[in-house]
FIPA-707419 format. One record per residue (C-alpha): residue number from 1; residue in one letter; x, y, z. Coordinates in nm, 3 decimals. Example, Ala and Ser with C-alpha at 12.3 -4.5 7.8 and 13.67 -1.06 7.14 Angstrom:
% FIPA-707419
<pos:1, code:a, east:1.230, north:-0.450, up:0.780> .
<pos:2, code:s, east:1.367, north:-0.106, up:0.714> .
END
This chain:
% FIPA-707419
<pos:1, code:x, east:-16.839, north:17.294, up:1.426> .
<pos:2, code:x, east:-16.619, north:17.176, up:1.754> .
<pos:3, code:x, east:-16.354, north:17.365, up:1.881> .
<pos:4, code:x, east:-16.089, north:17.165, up:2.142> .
<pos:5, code:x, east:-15.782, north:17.281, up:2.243> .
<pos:6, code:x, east:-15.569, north:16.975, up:2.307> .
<pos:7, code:x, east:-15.185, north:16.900, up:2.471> .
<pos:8, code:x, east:-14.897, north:16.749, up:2.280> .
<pos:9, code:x, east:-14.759, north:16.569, up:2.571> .
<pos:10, code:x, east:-14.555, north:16.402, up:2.313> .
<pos:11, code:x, east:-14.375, north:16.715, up:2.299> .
<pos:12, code:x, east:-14.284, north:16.803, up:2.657> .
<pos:13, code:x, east:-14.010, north:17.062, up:2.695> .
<pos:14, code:x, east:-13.759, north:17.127, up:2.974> .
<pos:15, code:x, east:-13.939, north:17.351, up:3.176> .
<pos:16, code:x, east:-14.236, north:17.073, up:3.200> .
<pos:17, code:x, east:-14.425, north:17.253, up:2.959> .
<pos:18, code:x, east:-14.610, north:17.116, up:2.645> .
<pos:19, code:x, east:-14.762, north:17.315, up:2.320> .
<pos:20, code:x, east:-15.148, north:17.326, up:2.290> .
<pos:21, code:x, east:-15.295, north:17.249, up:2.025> .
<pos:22, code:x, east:-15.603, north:17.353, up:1.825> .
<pos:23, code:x, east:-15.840, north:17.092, up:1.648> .
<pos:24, code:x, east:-16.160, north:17.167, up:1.459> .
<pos:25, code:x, east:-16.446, north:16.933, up:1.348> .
<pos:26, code:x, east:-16.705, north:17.029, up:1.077> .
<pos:27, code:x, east:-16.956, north:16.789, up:1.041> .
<pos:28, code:x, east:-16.704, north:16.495, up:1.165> .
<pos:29, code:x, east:-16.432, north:16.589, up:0.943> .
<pos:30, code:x, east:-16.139, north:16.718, up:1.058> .
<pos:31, code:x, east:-15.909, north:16.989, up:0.982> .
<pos:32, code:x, east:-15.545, north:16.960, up:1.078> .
<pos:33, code:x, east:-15.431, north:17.113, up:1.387> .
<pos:34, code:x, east:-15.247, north:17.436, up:1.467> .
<pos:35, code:x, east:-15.036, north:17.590, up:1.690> .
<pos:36, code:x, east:-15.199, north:17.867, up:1.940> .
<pos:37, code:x, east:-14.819, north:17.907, up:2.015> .
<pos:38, code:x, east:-14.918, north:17.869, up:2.420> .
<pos:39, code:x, east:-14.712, north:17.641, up:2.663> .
<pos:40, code:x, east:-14.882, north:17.457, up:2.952> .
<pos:41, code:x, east:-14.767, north:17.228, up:3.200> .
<pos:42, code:x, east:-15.045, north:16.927, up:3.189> .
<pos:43, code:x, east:-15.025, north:16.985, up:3.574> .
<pos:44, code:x, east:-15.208, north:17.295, up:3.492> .
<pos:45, code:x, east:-15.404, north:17.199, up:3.196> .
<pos:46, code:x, east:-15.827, north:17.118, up:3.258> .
<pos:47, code:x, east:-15.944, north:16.966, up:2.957> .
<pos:48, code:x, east:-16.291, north:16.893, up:3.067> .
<pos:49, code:x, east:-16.298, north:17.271, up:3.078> .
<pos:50, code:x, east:-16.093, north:17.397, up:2.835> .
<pos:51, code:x, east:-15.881, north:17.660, up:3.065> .
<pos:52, code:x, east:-15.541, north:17.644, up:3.176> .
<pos:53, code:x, east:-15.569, north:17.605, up:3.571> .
<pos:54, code:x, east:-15.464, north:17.900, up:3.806> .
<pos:55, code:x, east:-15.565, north:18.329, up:3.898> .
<pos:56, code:x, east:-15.251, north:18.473, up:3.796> .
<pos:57, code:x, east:-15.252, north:18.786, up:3.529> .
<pos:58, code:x, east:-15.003, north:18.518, up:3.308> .
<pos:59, code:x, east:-15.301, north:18.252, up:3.300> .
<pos:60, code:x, east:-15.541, north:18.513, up:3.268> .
<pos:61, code:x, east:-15.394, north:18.631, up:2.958> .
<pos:62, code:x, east:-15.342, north:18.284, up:2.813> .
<pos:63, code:x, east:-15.737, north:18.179, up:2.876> .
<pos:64, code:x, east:-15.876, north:18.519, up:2.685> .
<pos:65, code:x, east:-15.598, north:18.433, up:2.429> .
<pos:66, code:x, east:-15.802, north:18.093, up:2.440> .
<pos:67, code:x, east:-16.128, north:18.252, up:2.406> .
<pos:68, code:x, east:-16.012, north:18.490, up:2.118> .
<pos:69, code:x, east:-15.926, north:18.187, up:1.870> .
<pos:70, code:x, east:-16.281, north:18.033, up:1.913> .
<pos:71, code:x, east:-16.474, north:18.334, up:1.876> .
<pos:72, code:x, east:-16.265, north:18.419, up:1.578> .
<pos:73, code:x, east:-16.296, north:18.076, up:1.386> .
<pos:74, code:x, east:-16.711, north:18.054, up:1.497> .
<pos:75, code:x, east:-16.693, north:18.432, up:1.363> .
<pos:76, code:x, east:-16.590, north:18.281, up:1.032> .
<pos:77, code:x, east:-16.810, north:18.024, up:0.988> .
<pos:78, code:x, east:-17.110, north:18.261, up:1.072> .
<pos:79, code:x, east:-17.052, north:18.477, up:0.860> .
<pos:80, code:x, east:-17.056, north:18.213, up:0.532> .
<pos:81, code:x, east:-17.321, north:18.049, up:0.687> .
<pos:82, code:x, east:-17.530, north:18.408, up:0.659> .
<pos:83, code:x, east:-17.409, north:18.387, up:0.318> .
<pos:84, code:x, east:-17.552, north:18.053, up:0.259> .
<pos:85, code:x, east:-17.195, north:17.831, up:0.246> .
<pos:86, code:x, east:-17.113, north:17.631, up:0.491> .
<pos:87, code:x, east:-16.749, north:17.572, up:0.503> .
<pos:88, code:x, east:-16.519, north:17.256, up:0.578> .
<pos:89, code:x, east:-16.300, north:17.225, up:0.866> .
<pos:90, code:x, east:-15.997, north:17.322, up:0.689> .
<pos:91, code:x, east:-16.170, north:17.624, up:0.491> .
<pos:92, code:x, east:-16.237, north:17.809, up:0.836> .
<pos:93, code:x, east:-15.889, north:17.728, up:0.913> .
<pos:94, code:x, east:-15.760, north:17.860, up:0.613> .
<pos:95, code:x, east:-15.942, north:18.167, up:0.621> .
<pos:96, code:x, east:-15.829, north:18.190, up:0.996> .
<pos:97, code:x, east:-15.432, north:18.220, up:0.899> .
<pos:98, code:x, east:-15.531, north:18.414, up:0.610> .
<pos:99, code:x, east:-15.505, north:18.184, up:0.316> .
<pos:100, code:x, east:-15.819, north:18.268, up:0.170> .
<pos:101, code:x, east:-16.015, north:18.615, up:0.233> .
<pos:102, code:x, east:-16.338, north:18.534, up:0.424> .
<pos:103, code:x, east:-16.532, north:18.715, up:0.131> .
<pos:104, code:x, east:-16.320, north:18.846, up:-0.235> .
<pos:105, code:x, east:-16.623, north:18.960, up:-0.505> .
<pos:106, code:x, east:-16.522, north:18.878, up:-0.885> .
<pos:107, code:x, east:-16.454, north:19.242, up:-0.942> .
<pos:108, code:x, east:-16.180, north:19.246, up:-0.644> .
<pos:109, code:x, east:-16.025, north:18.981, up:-0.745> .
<pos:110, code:x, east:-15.983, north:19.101, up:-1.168> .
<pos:111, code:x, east:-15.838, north:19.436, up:-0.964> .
<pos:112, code:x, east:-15.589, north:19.198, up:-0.767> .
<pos:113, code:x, east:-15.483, north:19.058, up:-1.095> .
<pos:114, code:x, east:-15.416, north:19.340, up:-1.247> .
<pos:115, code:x, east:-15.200, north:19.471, up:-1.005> .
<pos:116, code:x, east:-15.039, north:19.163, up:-1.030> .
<pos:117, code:x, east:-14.982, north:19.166, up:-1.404> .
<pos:118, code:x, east:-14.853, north:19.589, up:-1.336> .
<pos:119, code:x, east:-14.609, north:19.418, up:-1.011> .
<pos:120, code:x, east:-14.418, north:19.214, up:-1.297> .
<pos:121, code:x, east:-14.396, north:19.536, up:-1.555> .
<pos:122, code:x, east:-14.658, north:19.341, up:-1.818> .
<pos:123, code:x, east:-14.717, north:19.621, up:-2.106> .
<pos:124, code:x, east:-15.018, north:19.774, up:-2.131> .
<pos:125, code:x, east:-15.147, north:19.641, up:-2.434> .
<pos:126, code:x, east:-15.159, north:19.310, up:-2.208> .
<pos:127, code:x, east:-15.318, north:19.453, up:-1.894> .
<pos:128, code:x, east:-15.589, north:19.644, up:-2.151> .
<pos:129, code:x, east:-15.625, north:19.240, up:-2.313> .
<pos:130, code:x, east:-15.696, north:19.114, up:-1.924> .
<pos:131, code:x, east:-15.951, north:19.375, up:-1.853> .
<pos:132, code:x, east:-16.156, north:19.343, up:-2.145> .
<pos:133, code:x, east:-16.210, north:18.959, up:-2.055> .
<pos:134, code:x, east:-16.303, north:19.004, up:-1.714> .
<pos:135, code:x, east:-16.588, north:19.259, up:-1.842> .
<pos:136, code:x, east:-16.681, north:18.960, up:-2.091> .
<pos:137, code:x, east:-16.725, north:18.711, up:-1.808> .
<pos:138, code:x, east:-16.882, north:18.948, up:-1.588> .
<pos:139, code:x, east:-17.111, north:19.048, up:-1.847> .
<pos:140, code:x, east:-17.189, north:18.658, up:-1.866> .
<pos:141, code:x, east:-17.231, north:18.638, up:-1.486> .
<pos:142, code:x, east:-17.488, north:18.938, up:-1.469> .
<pos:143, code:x, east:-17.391, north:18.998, up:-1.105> .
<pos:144, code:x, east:-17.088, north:19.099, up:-0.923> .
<pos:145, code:x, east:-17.070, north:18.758, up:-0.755> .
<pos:146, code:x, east:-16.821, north:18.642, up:-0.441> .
<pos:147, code:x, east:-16.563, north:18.399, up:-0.593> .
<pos:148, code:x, east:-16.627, north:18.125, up:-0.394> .
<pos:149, code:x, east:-16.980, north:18.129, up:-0.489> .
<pos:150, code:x, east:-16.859, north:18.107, up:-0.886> .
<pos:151, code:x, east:-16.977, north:17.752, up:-0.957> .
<pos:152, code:x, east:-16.933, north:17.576, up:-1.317> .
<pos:153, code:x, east:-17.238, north:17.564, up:-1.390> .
<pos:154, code:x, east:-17.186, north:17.963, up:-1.393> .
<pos:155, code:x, east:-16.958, north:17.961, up:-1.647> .
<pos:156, code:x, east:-17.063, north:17.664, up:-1.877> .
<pos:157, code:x, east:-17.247, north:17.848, up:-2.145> .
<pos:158, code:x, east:-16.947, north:18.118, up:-2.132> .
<pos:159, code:x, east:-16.819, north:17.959, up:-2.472> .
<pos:160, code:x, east:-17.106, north:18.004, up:-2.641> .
<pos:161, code:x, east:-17.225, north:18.341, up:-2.492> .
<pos:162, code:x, east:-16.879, north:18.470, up:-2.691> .
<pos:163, code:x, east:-16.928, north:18.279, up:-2.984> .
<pos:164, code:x, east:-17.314, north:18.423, up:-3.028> .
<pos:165, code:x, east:-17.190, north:18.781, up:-2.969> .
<pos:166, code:x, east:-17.036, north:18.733, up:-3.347> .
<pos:167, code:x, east:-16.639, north:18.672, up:-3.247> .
<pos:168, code:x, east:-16.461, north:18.413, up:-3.413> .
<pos:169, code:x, east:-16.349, north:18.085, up:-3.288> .
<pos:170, code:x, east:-16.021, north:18.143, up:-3.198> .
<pos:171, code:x, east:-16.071, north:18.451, up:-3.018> .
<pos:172, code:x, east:-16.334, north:18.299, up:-2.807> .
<pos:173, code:x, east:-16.106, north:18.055, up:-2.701> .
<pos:174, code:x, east:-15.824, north:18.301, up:-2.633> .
<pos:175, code:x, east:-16.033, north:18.488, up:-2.404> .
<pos:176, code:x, east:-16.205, north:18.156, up:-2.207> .
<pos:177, code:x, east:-15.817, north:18.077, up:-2.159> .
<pos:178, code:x, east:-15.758, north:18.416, up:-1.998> .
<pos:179, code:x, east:-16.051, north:18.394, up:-1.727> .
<pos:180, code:x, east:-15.877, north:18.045, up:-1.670> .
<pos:181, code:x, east:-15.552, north:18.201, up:-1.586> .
<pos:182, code:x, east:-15.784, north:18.431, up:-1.376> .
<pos:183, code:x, east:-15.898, north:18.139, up:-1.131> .
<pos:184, code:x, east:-15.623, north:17.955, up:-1.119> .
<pos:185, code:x, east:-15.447, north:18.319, up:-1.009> .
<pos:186, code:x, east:-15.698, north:18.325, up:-0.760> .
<pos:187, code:x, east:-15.676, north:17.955, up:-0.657> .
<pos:188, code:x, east:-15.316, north:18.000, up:-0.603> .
<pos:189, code:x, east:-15.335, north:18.344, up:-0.408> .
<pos:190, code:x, east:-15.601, north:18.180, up:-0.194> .
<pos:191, code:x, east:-15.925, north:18.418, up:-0.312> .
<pos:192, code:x, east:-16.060, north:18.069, up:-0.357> .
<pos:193, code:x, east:-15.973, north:17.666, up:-0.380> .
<pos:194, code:x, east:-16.154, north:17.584, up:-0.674> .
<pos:195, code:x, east:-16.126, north:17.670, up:-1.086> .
<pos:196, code:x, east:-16.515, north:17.660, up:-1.227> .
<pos:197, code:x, east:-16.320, north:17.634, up:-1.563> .
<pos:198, code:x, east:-16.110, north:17.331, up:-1.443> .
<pos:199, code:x, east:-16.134, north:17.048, up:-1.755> .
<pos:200, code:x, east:-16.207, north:17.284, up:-2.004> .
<pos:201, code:x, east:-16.027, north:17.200, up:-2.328> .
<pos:202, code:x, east:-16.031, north:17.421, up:-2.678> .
<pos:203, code:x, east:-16.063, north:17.261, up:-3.074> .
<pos:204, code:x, east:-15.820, north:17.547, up:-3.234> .
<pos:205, code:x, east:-15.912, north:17.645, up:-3.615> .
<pos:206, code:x, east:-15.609, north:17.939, up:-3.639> .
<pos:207, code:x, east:-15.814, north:18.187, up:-3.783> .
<pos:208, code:x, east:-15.548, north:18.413, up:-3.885> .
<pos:209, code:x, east:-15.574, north:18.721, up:-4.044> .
<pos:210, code:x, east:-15.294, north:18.701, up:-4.315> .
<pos:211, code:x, east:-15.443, north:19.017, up:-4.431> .
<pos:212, code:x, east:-15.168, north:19.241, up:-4.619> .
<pos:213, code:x, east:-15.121, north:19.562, up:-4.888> .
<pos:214, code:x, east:-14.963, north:19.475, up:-5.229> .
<pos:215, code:x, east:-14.706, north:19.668, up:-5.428> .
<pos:216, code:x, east:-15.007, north:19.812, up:-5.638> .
<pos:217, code:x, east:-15.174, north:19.954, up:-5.306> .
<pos:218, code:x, east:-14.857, north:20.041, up:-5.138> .
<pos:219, code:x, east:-14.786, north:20.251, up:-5.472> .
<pos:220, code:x, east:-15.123, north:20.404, up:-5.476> .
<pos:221, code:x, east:-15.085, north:20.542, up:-5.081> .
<pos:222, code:x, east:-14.735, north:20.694, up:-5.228> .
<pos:223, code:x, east:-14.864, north:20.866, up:-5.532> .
<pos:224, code:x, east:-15.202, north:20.950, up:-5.433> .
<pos:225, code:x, east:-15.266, north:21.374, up:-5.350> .
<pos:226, code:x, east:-15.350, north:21.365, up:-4.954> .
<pos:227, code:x, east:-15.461, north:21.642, up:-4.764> .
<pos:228, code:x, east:-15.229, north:21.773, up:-4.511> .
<pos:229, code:x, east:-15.360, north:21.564, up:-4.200> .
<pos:230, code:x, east:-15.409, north:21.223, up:-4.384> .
<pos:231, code:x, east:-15.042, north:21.294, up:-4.552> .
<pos:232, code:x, east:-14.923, north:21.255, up:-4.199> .
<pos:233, code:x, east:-15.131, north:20.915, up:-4.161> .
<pos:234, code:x, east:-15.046, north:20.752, up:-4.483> .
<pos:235, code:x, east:-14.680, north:20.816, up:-4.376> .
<pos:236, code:x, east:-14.695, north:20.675, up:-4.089> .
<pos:237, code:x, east:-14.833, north:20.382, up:-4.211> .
<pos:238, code:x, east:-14.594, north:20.346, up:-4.486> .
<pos:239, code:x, east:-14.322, north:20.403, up:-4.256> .
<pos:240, code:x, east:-14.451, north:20.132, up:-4.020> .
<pos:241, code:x, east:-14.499, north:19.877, up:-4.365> .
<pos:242, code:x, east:-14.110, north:19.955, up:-4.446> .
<pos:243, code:x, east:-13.979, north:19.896, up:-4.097> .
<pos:244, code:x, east:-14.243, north:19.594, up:-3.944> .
<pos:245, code:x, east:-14.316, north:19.824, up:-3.631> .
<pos:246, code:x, east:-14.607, north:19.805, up:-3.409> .
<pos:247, code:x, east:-14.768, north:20.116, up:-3.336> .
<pos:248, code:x, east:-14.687, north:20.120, up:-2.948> .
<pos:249, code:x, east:-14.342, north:20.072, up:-3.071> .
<pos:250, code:x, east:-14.339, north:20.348, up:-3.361> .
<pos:251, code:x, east:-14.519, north:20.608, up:-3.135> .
<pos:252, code:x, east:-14.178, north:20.626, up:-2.912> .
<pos:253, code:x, east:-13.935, north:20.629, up:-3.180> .
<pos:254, code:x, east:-13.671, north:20.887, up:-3.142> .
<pos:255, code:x, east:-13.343, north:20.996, up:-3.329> .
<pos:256, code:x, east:-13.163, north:20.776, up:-3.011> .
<pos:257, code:x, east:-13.331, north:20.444, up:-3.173> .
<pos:258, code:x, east:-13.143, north:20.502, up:-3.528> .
<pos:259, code:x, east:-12.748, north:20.389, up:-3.533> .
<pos:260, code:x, east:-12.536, north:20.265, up:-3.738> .
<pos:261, code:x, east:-12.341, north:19.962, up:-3.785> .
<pos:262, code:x, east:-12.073, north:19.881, up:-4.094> .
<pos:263, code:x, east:-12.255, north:20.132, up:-4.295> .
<pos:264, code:x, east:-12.558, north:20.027, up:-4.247> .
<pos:265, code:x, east:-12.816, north:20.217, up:-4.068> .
<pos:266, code:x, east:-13.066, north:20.036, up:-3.793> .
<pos:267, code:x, east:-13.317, north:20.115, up:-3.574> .
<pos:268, code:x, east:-13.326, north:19.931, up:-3.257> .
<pos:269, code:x, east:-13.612, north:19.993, up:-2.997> .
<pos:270, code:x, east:-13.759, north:19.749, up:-2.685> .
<pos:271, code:x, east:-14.075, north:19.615, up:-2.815> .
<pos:272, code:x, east:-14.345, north:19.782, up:-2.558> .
<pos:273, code:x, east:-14.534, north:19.430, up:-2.523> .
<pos:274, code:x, east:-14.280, north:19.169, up:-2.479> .
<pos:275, code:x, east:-13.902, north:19.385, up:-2.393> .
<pos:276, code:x, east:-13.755, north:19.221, up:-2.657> .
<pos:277, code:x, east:-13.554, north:19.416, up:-2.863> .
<pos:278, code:x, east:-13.635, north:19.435, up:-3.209> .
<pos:279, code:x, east:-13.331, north:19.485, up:-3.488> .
<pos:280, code:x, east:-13.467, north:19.650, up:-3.843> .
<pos:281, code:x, east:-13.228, north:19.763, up:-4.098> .
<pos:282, code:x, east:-13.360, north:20.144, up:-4.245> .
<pos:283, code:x, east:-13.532, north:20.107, up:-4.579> .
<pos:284, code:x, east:-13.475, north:20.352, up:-4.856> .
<pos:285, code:x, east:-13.839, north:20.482, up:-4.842> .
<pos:286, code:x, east:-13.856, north:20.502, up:-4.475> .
<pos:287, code:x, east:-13.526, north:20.727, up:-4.467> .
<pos:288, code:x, east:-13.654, north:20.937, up:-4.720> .
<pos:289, code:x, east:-13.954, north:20.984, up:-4.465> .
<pos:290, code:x, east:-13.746, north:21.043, up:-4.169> .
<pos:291, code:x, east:-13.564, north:21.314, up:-4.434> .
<pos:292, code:x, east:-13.929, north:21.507, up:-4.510> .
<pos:293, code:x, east:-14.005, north:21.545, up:-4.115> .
<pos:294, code:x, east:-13.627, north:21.598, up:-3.992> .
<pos:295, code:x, east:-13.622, north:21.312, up:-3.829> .
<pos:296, code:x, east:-13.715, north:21.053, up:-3.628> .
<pos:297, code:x, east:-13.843, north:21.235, up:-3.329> .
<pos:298, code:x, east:-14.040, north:21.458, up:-3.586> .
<pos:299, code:x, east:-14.213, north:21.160, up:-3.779> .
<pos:300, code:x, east:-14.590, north:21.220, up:-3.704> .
<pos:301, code:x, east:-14.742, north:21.001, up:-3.434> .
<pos:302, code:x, east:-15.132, north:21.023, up:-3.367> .
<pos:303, code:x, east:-15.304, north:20.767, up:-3.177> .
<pos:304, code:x, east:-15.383, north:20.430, up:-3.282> .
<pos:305, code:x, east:-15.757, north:20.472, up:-3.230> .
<pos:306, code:x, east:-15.741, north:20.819, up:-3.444> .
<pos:307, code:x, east:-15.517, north:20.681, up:-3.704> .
<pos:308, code:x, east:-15.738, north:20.337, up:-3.804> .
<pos:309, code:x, east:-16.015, north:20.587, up:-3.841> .
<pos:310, code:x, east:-15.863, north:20.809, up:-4.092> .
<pos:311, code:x, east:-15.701, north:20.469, up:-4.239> .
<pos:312, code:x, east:-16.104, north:20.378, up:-4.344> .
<pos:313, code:x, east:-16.089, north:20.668, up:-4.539> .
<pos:314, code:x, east:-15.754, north:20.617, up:-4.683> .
<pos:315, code:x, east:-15.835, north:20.261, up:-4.824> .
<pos:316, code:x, east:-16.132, north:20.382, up:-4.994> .
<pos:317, code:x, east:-15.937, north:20.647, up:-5.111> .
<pos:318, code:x, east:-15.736, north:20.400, up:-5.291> .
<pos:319, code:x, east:-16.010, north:20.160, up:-5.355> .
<pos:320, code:x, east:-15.895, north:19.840, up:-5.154> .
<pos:321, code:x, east:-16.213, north:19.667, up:-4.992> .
<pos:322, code:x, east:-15.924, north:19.569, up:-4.767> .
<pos:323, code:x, east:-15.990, north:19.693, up:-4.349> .
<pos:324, code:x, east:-15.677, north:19.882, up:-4.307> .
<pos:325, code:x, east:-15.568, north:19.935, up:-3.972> .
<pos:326, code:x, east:-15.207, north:19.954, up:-3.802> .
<pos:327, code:x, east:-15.192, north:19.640, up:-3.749> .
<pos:328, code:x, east:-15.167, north:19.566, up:-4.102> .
<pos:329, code:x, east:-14.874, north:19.737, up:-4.179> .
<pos:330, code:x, east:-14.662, north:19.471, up:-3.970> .
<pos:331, code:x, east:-14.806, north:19.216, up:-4.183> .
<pos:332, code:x, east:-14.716, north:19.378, up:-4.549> .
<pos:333, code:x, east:-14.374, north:19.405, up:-4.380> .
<pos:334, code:x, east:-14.357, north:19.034, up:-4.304> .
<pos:335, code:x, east:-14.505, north:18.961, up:-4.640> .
<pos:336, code:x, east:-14.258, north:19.131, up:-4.801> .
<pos:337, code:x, east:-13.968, north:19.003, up:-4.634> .
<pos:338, code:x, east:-14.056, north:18.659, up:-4.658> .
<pos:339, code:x, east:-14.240, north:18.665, up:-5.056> .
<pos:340, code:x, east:-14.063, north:18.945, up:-5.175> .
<pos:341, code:x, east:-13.728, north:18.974, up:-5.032> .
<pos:342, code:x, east:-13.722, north:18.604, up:-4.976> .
<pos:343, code:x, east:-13.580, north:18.613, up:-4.618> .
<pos:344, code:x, east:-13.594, north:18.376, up:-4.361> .
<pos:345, code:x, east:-13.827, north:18.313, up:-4.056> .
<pos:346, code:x, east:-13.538, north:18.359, up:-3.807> .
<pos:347, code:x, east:-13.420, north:18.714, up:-3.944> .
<pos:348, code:x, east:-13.832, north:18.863, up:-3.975> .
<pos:349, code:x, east:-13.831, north:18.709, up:-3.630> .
<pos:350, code:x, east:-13.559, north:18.887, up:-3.522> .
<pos:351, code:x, east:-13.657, north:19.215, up:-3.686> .
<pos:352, code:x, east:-14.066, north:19.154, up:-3.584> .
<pos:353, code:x, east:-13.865, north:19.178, up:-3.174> .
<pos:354, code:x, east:-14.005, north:18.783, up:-3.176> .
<pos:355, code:x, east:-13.822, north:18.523, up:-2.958> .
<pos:356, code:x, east:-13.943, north:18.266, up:-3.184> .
<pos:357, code:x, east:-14.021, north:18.213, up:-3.567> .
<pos:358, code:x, east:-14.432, north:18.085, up:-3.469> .
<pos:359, code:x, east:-14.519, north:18.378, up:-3.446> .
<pos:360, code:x, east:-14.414, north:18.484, up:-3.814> .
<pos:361, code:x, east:-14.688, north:18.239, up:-3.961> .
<pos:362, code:x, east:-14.961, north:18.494, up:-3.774> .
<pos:363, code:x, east:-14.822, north:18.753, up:-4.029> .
<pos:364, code:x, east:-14.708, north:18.630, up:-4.354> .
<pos:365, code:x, east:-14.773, north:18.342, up:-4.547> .
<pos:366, code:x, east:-14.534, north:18.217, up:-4.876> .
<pos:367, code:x, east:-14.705, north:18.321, up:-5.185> .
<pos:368, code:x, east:-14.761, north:18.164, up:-5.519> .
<pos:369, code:x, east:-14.431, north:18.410, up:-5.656> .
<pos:370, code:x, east:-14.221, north:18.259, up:-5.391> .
<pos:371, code:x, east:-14.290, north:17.940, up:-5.426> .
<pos:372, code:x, east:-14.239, north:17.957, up:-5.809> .
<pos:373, code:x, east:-13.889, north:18.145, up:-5.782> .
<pos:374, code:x, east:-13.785, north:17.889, up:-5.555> .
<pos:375, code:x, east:-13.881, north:17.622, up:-5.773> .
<pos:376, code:x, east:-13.711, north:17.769, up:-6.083> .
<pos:377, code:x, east:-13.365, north:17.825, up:-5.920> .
<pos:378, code:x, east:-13.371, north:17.377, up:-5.866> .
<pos:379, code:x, east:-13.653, north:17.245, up:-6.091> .
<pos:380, code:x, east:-13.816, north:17.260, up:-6.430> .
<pos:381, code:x, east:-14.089, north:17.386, up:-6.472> .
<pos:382, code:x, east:-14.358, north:17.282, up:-6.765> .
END
């Protein structure tokens, strides 16, 4: 690497003074220059030498500035070199003016991440989503490695590596897609100036899981004997099936989130993942509910983790081979509103807290019964 400090006579001033410049060479290629924000008259200015000409304390100064900047950029490019990369011109500079960290491991930068994702209030459920697929591709990698150092050849098999653990297609490719937000996150904040998953494109089968209770099943949880602590489950289910809630979102329900508007009562809460407030009119069964606890800050809230364990129970209580868990309690809503109640995508949109009706497909689809009440009301059928 070559270091010269070189005069912009171009730029003379009106004291007689011109900026000096810093160039660097790596291997013949340049980077551009940069300011060491020091004025010298070219009077005063050796260049065979490299020093600004003179005893004084002022030129003293200026010189071990001088001497500072080269040691500092030669620091830089030892220390990669002991680390077995050799950096371009502009990469020391970079690194000098702190555009890139001189060394950021993989697990620093999935920390730096998250703290971004927490800096712009991201639920959660979302930073939990982020930290389970950096411990997927740094259970790939085997080693804690330095960013820089992450190559594509590192990551290639990723895909597969997922996809042989047993996880469907889908969700593979939903996680890949999250470790590519994760470089370009650090490409951007300068922890490195290349993506290893740069080019990477994804075949999409939508997998969904469109699995729902029917009325016989919802009827069985309602008349079945429960003991006292898997009463308080089954009702919270139920009450989450009636009103489309996720469990984040049911878990903080209080008496403040039920009003009422033209005689009809609603509950309105912030959805915890995206803010966006969801609108449900109360059903009949879930008032009822709300009635047998004393309300809504009374209705029984146990963990999500606790609850779809007592919910494996519960389903084979009321023979379903069916894997109940919370989450399918938002989809029997949805496939009730949209087969049952024949409702439209906007409105379970709007009471699912979704900004757009794509997201409705993920939990209902139109059933035979719809499709055959439709038809009747406009065509014949044989």
């Amino acid at each position: 690497m070559r270091v010269r400090f070189i005069l912009r006579k171009a730029r003379l001033n009106k004291l007689g003074q011109c900026p000096l410049d810093c160039h660097i060479r790596v291997s013949g290629i340049p980077s551009t220059p940069f300011s060491t924000s020091i004025m010298v008259a070219p009077s005063k200015w050796d260049s065979k030498f490299q020093r600004i000409k003179g005893s004084s304390d002022h030129v003293h100064s200026q010189n071990k500035k001088l001497d500072q900047i080269r040691n500092d950029l030669e620091t830089i490019r030892d220390t990669n070199l002991a680390r077995g990369r050799r950096l371009t011109a502009k990469e020391v500079v970079d690194i000098y003016h702190g555009k890139r960290e001189v060394s950021c491991n993989f697990l620093t930068l999935c920390q730096k991440k998250i703290d971004d994702l927490r800096s712009q209030n991201r639920s959660a459920s979302t930073i939990q989503i982020h930290k389970k697929c950096h411990l997927y591709l740094l259970g790939y990698l085997k080693e804690n490695m330095l960013v820089e150092d992450i190559e594509r050849r590192h990551v290639s098999g990723f895909w597969q590596y997922l996809k042989d653990r047993g996880y469907n297609h889908d969700y593979v490719n939903k996680t890949v897609a999250n470790c590519i937000s994760l470089f370009r996150f650090a490409v951007k904040k300068g922890y490195s100036d290349h993506n290893p998953f740069a080019g990477i494109s994804f075949t999409w089968i939508n997998e969904v899981d469109l699995t729902c209770l029917n009325e016989e099943e919802i009827e069985r949880l309602k008349t079945y004997t429960w003991s006292e602590t898997l009463q308080k489950v089954v009702d919270s289910f139920l009450f989450m099936c009636y009103q489309g809630m996720h469990i984040a979102d049911y878990q903080k329900l209080t008496d403040d989130h039920l009003s009422s508007v033209k005689h009809v009562q609603w509950i309105r809460i912030g959805r915890t993942k995206t803010k966006v407030q969801a609108s449900i009119p109360l059903h009949s069964e879930s008032a009822k509910i709300i009635a047998k606890y004393g309300g809504m800050s009374n209705l029984p809230k146990l963990s999500g983790q606790k609850s779809n364990e007592y919910l494996k129970i519960i389903a084979e209580r009321i023979g379903t081979e069916k894997h109940l868990t919370n989450k399918i309690a938002r989809k029997t809503f949805t496939n009730m509103c949209i087969n049952d109640y024949g409702m439209s995508d906007e409105s379970v949109a709007a009471m699912l807290g979704h900004t757009s009706t794509r997201f409705v497909k993920k939990y209902g689809a139109v059933s035979q019964k719809r499709i055959i009440s439709e038809w009747k009301d406009k065509i014949e059928v044989a």
